[in-house]
N, C-alpha and C positions, 0 to 999 in steps of 0.2 A: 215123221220125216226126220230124215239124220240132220244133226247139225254143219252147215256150212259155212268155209269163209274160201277166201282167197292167196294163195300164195304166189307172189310176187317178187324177183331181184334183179338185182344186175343192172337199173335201170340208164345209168353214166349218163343224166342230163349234161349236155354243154351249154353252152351258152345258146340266146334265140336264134336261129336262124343257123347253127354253125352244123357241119355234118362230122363222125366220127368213123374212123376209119371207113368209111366211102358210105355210109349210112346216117340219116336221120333219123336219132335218136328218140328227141321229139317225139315224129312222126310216127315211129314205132310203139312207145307210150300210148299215145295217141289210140290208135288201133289196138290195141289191148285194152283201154279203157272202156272202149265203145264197145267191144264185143262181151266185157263183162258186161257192160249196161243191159246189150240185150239179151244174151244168155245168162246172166251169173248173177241180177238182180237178190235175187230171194236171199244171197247170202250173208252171212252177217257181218263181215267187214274183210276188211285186206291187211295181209301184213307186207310191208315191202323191206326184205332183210339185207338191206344194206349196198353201197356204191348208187345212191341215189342220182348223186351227180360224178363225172371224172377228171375234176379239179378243185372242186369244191367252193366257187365261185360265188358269194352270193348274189349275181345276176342268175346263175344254172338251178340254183335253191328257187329262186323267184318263177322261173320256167317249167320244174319239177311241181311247184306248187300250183304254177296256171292251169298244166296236163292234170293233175290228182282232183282238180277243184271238180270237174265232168264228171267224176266217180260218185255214184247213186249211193253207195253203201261208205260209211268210216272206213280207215285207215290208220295202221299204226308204222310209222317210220323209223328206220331204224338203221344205225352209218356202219362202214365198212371203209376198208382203205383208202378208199380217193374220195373219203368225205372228210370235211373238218368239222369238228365238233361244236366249237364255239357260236359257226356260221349255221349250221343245220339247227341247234336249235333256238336262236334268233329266227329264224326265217320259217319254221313249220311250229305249229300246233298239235301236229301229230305225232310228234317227236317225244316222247317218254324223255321224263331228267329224274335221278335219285337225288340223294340228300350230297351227294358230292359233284353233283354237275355232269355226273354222266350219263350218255342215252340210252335209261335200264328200267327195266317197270313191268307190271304186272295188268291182267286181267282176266279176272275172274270170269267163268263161262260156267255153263250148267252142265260142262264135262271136263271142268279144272279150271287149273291156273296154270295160264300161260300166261311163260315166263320172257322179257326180253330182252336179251345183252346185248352190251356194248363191248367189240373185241378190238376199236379202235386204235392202233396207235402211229401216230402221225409224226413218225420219225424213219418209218416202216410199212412194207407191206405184206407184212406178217402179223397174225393177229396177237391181240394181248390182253393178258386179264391181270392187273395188277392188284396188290392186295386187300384194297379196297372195293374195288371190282368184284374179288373171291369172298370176301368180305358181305358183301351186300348180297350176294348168291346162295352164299350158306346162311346167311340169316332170314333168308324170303324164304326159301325151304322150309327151314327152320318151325318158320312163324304157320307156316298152313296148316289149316286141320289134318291130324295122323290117317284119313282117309280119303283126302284129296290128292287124285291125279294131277300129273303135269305135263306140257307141254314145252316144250322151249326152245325159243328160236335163237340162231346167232349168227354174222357173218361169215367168221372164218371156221371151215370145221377142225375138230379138236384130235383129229383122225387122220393118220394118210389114208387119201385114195386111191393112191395108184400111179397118177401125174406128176411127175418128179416135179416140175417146175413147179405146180400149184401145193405140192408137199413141200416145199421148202418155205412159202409163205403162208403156213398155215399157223393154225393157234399156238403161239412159243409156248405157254404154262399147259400143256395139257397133262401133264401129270398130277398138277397141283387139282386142274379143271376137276379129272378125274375121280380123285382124293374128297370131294367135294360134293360131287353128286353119289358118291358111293354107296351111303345108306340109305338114296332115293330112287336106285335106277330102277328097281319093281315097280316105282310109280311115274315114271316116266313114262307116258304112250309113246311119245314121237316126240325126234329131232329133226327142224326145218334150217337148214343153213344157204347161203350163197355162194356167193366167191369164185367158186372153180368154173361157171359157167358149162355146165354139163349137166344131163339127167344121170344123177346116181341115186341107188336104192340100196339099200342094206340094212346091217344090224352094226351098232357100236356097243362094244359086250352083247349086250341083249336087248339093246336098245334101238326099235327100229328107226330109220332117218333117212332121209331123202332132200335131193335140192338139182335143180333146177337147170334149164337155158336162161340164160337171160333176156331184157328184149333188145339189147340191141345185140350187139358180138358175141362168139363164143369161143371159146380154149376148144380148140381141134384135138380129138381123142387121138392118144397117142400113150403107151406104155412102154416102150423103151428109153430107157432115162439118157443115151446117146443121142433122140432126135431133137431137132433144132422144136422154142417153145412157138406155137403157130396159133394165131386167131383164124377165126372163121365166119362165113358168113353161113351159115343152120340157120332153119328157121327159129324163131324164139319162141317162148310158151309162155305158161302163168299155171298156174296149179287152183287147181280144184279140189277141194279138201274135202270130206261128208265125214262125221262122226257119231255114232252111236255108242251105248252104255258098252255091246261088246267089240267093235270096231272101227279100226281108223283107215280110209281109202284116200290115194293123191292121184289122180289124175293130171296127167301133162296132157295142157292141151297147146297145138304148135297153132296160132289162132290166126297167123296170116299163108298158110297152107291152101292154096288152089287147087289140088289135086281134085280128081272127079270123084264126086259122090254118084251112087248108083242105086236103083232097090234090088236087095237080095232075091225077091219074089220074083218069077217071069209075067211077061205081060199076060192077059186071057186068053186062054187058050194056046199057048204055048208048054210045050214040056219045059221041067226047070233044068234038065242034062241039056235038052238044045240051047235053052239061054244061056248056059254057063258056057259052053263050047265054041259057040257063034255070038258070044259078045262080041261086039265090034268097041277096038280099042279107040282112043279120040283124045 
């Protein structure tokens, strides 16, 4: 069986009880938790890539920690713009810290090491990787065995995507980012980022990457860099990872989606052109 975990962002806990742009945040957590519980048990843990909470409150950190506590499998936490650093990892255990206090770490799997950054900066909501940050990057690379795969996650991506708004707050050093993982990016499987609140898919150089809905809001798709920036209400997802020796598969799954399920098969004794024809819509 491939290796499984979970991917997870965007979560913007508020405070208890409070709703966010006409939604409960919470509530929405909530429901992704429980649906991992009962689908996505087997997996080996979650990563959640950052905007935990969307002020970063440590009452919102306390609330984020109540909803995560329901989750059957670990979890790795890990901050983004409307997090504060100092308060996230006071208040989580799940929260990776290096040797300089930032939220960065490693975990070894039996198909790499995954890696996880911290692109926080809290004067900004633009990401950033200062030299210390770059620092600790290149030398966890560094340090792996010369045929160890890698994985690695981060909030902000180090790429435009297309979204003018959401490219203007993306990772300011990506050239240095760049610079950095250059003699690794063969071993790079996959890049798992946040932020932009969208399912995107691609390649960075040759680097596959992917990221996400969030669960509660999203950035409304839009690529002319003239229209006004729009949230949304999209369903939200969580990602489904499976990994083997020759492949990596993400799955978005939208997991509070009502839509009708149906069997492809026709009932007995029916032709399958009549059922498909004379499905009755509902």
């Amino acid at each position: 069986m491939p290796f499984k975990f979970i991917h997870l962002t965007d979560t913007h806990l508020a405070n208890p009880g409070s709703t966010l742009y006409g939604l409960d945040p919470r509530a929405r957590l909530d429901a992704a938790i429980a649906d991992i519980n009962k689908h996505q048990s087997d997996a080996a843990f979650a990563v959640v890539t950052g905007d935990l909470t969307h002020w970063g409150e440590p009452e919102s950190y306390a609330n984020f920690a109540g909803a995560m506590a329901a989750l059957k499998i670990p979890y790795i936490a890990m901050v983004g713009n409307h997090d504060k650093r100092v308060t996230c990892l006071d208040a989580l255990k799940a929260a990776p810290r290096d040797a300089n206090g930032f939220v960065q770490g490693t975990r070894t799997t039996e198909h790499g090491l995954f890696v996880f950054l911290d692109t926080l900066d809290e004067t900004s909501h633009a990401g950033e990787m200062c030299s210390k940050r770059l620092g600790w990057l290149a030398s966890t690379l560094a340090a792996a065995p010369a045929d160890m795969p890698f994985v690695v996650f981060m909030h902000h991506p180090p790429f435009p995507v297309g979204v003018l708004a959401m490219d203007e707050i993306a990772l300011k050093q990506s050239a240095e980012f760049a610079e950095i993982i250059a003699p690794y990016r063969a071993r790079i499987r996959h890049l798992f980022f946040g932020h932009v609140h969208r399912p995107i898919f691609g390649s960075y150089g040759k680097i596959p990457f992917s990221t996400l809905r969030g669960t509660n809001h999203q950035v409304w798709f839009e690529l002319n860099a003239d229209a006004p920036h729009l949230a949304s209400h999209e369903p939200p997802a969580y990602g489904v990872v499976l990994i083997d020796d020759e492949n990596l598969v993400v799955h978005s799954h939208d997991f509070l989606d009502t839509s009708l399920r149906f069997p492809f098969d026709p009932p007995a004794g029916m032709d399958g052109r009549d059922y498909a024809l004379k499905f009755a819509a509902r």
